[in-house]
C-alpha positions as CSV (number, residue, x, y, z in Angstrom):
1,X,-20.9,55.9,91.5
2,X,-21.1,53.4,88.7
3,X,-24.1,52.4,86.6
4,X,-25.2,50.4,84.1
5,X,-28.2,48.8,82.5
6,X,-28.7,46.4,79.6
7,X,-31.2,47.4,77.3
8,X,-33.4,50.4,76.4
9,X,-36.3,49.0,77.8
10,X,-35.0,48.8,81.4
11,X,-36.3,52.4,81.2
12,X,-35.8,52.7,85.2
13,X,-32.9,50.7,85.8
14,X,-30.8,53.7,85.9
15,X,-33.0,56.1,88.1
16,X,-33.6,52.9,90.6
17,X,-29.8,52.3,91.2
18,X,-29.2,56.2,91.4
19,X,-31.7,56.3,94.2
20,X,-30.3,53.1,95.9
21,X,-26.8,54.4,95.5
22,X,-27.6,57.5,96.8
23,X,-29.7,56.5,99.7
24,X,-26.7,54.7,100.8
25,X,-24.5,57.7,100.7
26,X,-26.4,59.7,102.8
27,X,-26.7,56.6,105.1
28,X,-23.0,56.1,105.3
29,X,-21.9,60.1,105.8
30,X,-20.9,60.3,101.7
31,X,-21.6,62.9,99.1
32,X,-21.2,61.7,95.5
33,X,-18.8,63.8,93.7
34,X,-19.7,62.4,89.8
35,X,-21.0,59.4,88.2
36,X,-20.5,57.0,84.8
37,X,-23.1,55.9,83.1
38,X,-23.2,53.0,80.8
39,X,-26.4,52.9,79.5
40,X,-27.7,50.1,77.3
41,X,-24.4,47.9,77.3
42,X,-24.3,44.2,78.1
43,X,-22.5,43.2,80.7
44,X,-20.9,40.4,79.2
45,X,-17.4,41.7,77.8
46,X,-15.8,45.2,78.4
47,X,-15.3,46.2,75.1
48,X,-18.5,48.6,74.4
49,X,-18.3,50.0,77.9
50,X,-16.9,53.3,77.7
51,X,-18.0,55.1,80.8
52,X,-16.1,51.7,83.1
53,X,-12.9,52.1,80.9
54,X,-13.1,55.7,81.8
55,X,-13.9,54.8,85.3
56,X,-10.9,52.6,85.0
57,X,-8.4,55.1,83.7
58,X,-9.0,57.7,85.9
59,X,-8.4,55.4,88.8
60,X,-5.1,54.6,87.5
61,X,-3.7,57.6,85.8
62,X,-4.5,59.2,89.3
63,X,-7.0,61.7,88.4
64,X,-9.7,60.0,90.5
65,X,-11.4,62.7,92.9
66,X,-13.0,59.8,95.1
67,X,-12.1,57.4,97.5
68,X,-14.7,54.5,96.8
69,X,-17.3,53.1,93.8
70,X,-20.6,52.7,94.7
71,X,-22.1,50.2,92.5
72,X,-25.5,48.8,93.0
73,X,-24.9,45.0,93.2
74,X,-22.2,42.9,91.6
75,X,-23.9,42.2,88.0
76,X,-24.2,45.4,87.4
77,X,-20.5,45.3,87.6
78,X,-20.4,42.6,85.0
79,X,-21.8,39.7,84.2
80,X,-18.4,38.0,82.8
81,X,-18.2,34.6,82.0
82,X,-15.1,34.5,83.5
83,X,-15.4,35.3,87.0
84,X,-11.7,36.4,87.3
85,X,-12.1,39.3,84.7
86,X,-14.5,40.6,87.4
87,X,-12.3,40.1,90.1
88,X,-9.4,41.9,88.1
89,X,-10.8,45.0,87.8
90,X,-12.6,45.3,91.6
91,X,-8.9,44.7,92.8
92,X,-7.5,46.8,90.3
93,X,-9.8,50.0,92.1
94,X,-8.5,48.5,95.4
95,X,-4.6,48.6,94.4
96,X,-5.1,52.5,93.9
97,X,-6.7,53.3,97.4
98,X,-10.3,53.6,96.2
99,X,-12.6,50.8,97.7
100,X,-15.6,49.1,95.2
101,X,-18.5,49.3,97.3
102,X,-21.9,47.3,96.4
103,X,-25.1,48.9,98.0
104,X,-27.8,46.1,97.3
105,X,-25.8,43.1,98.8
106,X,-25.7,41.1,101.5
107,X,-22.6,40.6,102.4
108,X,-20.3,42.7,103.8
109,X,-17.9,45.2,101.6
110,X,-14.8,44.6,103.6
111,X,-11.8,42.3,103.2
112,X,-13.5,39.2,104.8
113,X,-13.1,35.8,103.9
114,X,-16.7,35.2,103.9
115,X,-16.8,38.5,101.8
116,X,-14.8,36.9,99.6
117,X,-16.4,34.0,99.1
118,X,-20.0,35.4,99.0
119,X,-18.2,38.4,95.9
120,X,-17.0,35.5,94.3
121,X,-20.1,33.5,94.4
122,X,-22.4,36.2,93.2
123,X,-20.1,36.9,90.1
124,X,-20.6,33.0,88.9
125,X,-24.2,33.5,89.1
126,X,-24.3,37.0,87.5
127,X,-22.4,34.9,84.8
128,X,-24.5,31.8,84.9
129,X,-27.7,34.1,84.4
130,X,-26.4,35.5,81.3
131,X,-25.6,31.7,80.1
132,X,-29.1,30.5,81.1
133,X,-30.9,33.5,80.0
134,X,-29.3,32.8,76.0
135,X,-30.3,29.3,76.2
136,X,-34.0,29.7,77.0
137,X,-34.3,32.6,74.8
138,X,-32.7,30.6,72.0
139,X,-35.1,27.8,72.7
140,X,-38.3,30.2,72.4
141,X,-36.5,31.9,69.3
142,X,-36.1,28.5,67.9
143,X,-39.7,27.7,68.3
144,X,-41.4,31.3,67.1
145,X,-38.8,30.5,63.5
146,X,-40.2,27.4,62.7
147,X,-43.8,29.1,63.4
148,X,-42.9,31.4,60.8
149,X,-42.1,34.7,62.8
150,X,-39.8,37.0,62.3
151,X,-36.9,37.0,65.0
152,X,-35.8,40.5,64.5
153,X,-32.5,42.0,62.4
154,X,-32.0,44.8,59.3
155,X,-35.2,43.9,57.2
156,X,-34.2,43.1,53.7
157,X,-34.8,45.9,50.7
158,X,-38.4,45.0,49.2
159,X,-40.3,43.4,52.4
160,X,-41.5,44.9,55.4
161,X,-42.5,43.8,58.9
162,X,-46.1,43.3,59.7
163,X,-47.0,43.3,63.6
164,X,-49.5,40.3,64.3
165,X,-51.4,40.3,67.7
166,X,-51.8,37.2,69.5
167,X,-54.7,35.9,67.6
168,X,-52.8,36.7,64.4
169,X,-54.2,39.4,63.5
170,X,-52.1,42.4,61.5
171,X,-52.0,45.3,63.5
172,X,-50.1,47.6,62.1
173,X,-46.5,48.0,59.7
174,X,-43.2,48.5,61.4
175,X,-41.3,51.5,59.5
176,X,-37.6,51.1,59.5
177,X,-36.1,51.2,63.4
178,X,-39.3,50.6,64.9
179,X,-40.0,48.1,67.3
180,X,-43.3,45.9,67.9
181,X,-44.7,47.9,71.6
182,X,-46.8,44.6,73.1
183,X,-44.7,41.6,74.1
184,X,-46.7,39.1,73.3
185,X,-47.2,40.3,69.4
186,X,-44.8,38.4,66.6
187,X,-43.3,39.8,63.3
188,X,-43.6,38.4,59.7
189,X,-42.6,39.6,56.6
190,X,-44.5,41.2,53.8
191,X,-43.6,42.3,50.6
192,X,-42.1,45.8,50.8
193,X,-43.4,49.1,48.5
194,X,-43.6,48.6,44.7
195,X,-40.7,50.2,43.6
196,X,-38.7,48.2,46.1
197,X,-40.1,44.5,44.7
198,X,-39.9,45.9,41.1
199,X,-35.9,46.5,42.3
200,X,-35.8,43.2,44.1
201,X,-37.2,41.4,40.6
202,X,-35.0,43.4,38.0
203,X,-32.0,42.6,39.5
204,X,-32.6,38.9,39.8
205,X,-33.5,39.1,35.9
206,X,-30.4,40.5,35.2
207,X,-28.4,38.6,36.8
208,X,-30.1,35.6,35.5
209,X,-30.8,36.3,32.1
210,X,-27.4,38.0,31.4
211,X,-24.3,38.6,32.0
212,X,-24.1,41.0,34.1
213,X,-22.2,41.0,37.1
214,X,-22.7,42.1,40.4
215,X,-20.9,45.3,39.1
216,X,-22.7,45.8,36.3
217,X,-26.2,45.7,38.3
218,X,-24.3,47.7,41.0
219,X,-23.0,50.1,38.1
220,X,-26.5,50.3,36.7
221,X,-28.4,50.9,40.1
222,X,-25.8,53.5,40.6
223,X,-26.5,55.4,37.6
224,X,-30.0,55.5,37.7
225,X,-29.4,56.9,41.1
226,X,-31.5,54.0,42.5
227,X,-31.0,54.1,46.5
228,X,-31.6,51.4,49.1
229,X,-34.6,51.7,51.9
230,X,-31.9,53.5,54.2
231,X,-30.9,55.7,51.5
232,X,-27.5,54.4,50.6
233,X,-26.4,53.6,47.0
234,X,-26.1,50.1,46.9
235,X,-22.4,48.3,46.7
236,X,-21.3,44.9,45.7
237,X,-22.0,43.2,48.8
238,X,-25.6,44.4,49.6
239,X,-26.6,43.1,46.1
240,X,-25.2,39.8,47.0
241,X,-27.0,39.7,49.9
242,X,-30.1,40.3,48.3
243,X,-29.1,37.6,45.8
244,X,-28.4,35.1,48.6
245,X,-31.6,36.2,50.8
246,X,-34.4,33.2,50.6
247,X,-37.0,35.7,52.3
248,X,-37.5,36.9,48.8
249,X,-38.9,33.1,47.7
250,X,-41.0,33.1,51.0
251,X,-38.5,31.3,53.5
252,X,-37.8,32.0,57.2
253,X,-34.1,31.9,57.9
254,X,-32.7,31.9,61.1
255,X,-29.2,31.0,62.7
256,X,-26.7,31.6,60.1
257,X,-24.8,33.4,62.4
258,X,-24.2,32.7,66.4
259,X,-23.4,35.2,68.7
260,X,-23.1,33.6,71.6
261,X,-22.9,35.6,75.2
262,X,-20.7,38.3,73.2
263,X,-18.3,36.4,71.6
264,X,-17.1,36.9,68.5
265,X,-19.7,35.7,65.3
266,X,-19.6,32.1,64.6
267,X,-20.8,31.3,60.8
268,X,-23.1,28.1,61.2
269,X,-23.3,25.3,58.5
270,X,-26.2,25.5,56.7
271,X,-27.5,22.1,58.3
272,X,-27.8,23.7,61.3
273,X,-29.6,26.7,60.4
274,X,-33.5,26.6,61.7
275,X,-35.8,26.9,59.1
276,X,-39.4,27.3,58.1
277,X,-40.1,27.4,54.1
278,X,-43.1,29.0,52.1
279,X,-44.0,30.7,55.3
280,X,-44.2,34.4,53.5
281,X,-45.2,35.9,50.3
282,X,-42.5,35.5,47.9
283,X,-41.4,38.1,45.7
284,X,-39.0,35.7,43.6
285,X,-39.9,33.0,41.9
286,X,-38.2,29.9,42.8
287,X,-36.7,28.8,39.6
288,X,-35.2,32.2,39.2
289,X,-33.5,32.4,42.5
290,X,-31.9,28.8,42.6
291,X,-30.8,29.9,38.8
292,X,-29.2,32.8,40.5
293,X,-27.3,30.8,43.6
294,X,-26.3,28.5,40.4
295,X,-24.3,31.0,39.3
296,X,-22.9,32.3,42.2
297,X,-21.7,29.5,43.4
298,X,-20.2,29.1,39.8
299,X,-18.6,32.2,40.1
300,X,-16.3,31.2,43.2
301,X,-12.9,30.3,42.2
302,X,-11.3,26.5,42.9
303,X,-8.5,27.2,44.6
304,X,-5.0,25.7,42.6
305,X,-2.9,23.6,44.6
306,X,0.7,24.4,43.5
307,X,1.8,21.3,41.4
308,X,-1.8,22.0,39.1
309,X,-0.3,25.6,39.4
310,X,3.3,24.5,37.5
311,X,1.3,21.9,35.6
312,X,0.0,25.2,34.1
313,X,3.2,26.9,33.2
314,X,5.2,23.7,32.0
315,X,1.7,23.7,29.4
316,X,2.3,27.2,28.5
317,X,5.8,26.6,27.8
318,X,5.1,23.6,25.7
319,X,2.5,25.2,23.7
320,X,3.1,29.0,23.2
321,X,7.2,29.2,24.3
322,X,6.4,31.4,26.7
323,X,4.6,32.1,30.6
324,X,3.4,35.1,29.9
325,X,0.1,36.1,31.5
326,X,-1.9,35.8,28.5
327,X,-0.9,32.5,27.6
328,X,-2.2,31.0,30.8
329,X,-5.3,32.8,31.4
330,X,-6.1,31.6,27.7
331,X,-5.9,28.5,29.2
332,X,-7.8,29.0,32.1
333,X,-5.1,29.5,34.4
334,X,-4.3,31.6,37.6
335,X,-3.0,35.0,37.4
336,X,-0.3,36.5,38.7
337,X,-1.3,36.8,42.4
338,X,-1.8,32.9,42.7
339,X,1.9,32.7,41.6
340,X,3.0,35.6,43.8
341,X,0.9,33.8,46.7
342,X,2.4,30.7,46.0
343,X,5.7,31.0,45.2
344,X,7.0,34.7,45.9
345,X,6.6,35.3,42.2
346,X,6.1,34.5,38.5
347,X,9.4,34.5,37.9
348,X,10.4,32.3,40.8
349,X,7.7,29.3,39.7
350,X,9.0,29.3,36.2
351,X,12.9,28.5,37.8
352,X,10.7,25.4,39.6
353,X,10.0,23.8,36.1
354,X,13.5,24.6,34.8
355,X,12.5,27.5,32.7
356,X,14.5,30.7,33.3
357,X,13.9,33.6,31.3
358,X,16.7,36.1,30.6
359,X,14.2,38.7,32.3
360,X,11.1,38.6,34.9
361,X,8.6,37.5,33.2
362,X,6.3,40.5,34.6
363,X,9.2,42.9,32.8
364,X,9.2,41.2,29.5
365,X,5.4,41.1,29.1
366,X,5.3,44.8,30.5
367,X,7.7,45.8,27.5
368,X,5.5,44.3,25.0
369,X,2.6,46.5,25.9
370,X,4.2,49.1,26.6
371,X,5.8,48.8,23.0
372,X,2.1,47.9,21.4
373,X,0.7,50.9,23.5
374,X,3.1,53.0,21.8
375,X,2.2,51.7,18.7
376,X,-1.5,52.4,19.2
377,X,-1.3,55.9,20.1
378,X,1.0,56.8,17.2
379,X,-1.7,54.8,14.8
380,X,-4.3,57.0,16.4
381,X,-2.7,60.3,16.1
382,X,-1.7,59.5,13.0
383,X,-5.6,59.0,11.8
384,X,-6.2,62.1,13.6
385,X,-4.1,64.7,12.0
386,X,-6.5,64.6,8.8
387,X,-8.9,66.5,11.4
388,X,-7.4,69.5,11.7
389,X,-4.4,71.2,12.7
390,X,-2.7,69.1,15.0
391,X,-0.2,71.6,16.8
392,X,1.0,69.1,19.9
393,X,2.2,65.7,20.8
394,X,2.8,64.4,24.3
395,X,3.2,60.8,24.0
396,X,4.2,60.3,27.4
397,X,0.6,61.6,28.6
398,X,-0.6,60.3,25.7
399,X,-2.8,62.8,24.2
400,X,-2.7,65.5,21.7
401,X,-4.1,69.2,20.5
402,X,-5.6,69.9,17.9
403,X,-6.0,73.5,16.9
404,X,-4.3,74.5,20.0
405,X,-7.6,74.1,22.0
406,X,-8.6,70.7,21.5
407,X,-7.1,68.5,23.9
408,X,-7.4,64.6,23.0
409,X,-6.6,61.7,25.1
410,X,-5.7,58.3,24.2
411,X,-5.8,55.3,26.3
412,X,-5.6,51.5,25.4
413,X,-7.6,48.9,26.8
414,X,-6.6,45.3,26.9
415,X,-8.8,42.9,27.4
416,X,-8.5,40.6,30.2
417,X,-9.3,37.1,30.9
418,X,-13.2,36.0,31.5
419,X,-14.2,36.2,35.2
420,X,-15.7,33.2,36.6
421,X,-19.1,32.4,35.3
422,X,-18.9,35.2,32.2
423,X,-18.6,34.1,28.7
424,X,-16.5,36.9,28.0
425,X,-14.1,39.0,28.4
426,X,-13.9,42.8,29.9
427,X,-11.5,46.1,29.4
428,X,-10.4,48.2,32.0
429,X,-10.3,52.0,31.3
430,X,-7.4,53.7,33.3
431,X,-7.4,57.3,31.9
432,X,-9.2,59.7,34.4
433,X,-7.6,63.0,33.8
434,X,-10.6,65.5,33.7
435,X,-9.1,68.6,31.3
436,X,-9.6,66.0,28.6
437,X,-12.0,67.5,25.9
438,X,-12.2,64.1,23.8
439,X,-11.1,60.8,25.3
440,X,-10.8,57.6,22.9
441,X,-10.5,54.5,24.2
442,X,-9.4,51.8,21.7
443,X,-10.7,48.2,22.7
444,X,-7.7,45.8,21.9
445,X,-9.1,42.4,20.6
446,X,-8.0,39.6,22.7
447,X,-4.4,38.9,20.6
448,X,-3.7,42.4,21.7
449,X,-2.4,43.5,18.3
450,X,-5.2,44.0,16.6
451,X,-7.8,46.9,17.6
452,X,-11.5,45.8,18.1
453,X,-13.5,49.2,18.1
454,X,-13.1,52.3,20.2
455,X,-15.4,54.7,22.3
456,X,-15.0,58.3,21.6
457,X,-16.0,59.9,24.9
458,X,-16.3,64.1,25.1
459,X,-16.2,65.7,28.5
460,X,-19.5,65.4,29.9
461,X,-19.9,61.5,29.2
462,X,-16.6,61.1,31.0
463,X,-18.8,60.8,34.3
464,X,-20.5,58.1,33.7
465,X,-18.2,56.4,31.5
466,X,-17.7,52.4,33.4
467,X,-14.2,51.3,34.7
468,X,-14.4,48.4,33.0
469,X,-16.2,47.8,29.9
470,X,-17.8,44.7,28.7
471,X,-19.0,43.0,25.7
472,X,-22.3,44.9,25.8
473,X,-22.9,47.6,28.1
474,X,-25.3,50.2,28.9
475,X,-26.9,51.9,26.1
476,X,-25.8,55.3,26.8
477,X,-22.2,53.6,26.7
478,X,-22.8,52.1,23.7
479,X,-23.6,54.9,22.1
480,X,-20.4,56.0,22.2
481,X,-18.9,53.2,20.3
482,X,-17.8,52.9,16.5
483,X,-16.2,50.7,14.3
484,X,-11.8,51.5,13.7
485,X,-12.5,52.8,10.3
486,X,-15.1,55.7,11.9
487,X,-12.5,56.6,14.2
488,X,-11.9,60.1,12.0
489,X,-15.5,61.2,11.4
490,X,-16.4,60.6,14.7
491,X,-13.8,62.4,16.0
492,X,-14.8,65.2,13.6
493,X,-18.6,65.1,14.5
494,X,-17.6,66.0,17.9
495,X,-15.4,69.1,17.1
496,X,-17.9,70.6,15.1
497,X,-20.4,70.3,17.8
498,X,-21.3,74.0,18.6
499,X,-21.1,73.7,22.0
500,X,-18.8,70.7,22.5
501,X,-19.4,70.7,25.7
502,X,-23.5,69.5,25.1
């Protein structure tokens, strides 16, 4: 036998059709051998029901130990939209020898005409009971929203739910996964613990009143092992979320998103979200969150069509004789994924406005840091040899020994072009390589010749050294910084540090 039900409330469902199912059996002279059980799935499409795919596969791979389905009535089948997909699948059973048999109905389960037409009709209205059911409850839902309730989904870090009878009185507050028990109660949102709001507010701040990035706050959160409500570590998106969620200034949103009998999720123009404002406590004010949308919205790239993409690299040419990278981004050009998008490469758009370099242009500006990289490390080991002993050079690895124990690492970081809606620009740190007593990042200033300051990092501040470093970062980062001509005696500090390893 087959059986299914559609939500977790329908606490009987499933011990009502087992008893109908199996009345029937013993009515008919059959024993049932096994059963599948799809318990809370819609019966809409077929791709979250495991136990009829099952039921499905052992028909036709042959390892079926029955000669007929009993299923209680035809939407518990499936309530497809498409009465075919229905049909499919019953006739699919019936290809293999095994008859689908259903208990509760009416008509006869035989091969009929007016069997036929009775199956058929009763899959249209399983279907068109589904449709009409997500149209009235979309007009109630649409109602309780602009009445300021809650209409369910994750609740938002810093606010809770607050369960109000039907004379509006608070009952009680739902903890996370909980559901409201009486029907005719309604859900609104209240601000969440302190901690949570005093989250919620910090992170608007800095993202306001800086410029720090979604990274950076992510970064930060991270490393003051600051956790969501469900215990995660928070990532790039759920900050954005929380930066894009107008609960937080007191607004009711609902509708951004249709899911409509199962099908895949629509994204709705704003217009035609439903909408009830300053219906909740806010936790944001409203200056600072608009500020905050400001800047996101400033921070999402125009895309470049490609003529104002080789408008870019004839004005490159023209000004600085070359298309390197640098010279366009200086500009405020693309990078080098646009062109690769756009034209198959770098190289290949410059041929488009008749300049052809002897080389690609990706190799040629490779060479030149690789030759300035070079140049760097040998400055810096150069410095460092006044330290002690130094009794080993790898300059393919890039790091040195001093005093054969000592092991040194040097990496350069270039800076790269301004992100959308920063004022400056960022480093990215590539070295990782753990055995590394001292590493020392030199920050390149943005001509790339010239060195700006450098960060001498020992072991233990390796883990939470950033990725990428910005114009000002944490303090603890900071710390580590000094000017080009303390490179030595910082270097020096930290050797004679008894432990090094502090």
């Amino acid at each position: 036998m087959y059986l299914r039900m559609s939500t977790e409330s329908q606490r009987y469902s499933m011990e009502n059709q087992e008893a109908a199912i199996t009345a029937y059996a013993d009515v008919h002279g059959m024993s049932v051998c096994s059963a599948y059980r799809d318990e809370a799935k819609s019966g809409l499409r077929m791709e979250n029901r495991k136990a009829l795919k099952t039921l499905l596969q052992d028909v036709q791979g042959g390892r079926a130990r029955f000669k007929a389905i009993l299923v209680y009535d035809v939407s518990r089948w499936g309530r497809f939209q498409n009465t075919d997909q229905a049909a499919y699948y019953d006739y699919l059973c019936r290809m293999h020898g095994i008859e689908v048999i259903y208990v509760a109905e009416m008509f006869a389960n035989d091969d009929s005409p007016f069997a036929a037409i009775f199956k058929n009709l009763k899959r249209a209205m399983a279907g068109e009971y589904s449709r009409e059911l997500s149209v009235k409850c979309k007009a109630g839902q649409t109602r309780l929203v602009g009445l300021g309730y809650a209409m369910g989904g994750p609740v938002a870090f810093g606010t809770r739910r607050l369960v109000l009878d039907d004379q509006g009185q608070p009952r009680s507050i739902l903890r996370i996964g909980e559901r409201k028990a009486i029907q005719s109660d309604h859900v609104v949102l209240v601000p969440g613990p302190p901690e949570e709001v005093a989250v919620v507010r910090r992170v608007f701040k800095l993202f306001t009143g800086s410029d720090c990035s979604i990274s950076d706050i992510v970064r930060r959160l991270r490393l003051e092992q600051i956790k969501d409500h469900h215990g995660y570590e928070f990532s790039r998106a759920t900050i954005r979320r929380m930066l894009t969620n107008e609960a937080y200034i007191g607004n009711n949103v609902w509708g951004r998103r249709t899911l409509y009998l199962g099908n895949p999720a629509v994204h709705n123009p704003p217009d035609t979200w439903i909408r009830k404002d300053g219906c909740y406590e806010p936790i944001v004010a409203q200056s600072m969150f608009f500020k905050a949308q400001k800047r996101l919205s400033e921070n999402v790239p125009r895309m470049r069509s490609r003529e104002e993409l080789l408008n870019d690299l004839r004005s490159a040419v023209t000004e600085n004789g070359d298309t390197s990278i640098q010279a366009l981004v200086s500009r405020g050009g693309a990078g080098r994924d646009s062109y690769r998008r756009h034209f198959g490469s770098l190289t290949a758009a410059c041929r488009l406005i008749g300049f052809c370099p002897d080389r690609s242009v990706g190799a040629s500006e490779g060479d030149k840091t690789r030759r300035e990289t070079k140049r760097i490390f040998e400055h810096v080991a150069d410095r460092l040899r006044s330290t002690g002993n130094v009794t080993y050079v790898n300059r393919k690895e890039q790091y040195l020994v001093i005093d054969d124990f000592w092991q040194i690492g040097v990496v350069v970081a270039y800076e790269r072009a301004p992100a959308f809606g920063r004022q400056s620009g960022r480093w990215r740190v590539n070295e990782r390589n753990p055995l590394l007593d001292i590493l020392i990042v030199v920050r390149m200033n943005a001509d790339r010749t010239s060195i700006k300051d450098f960060f001498a990092v020992p072991r233990p501040g390796r883990a939470g050294f950033p990725v990428w470093l910005q114009q000002r970062n944490e303090p603890h980062v900071d710390a580590l910084r000094a000017e080009p001509i303390e490179l030595v005696e910082r270097v020096s500090e930290l050797l004679t540090r008894k432990p090094l390893y502090f």
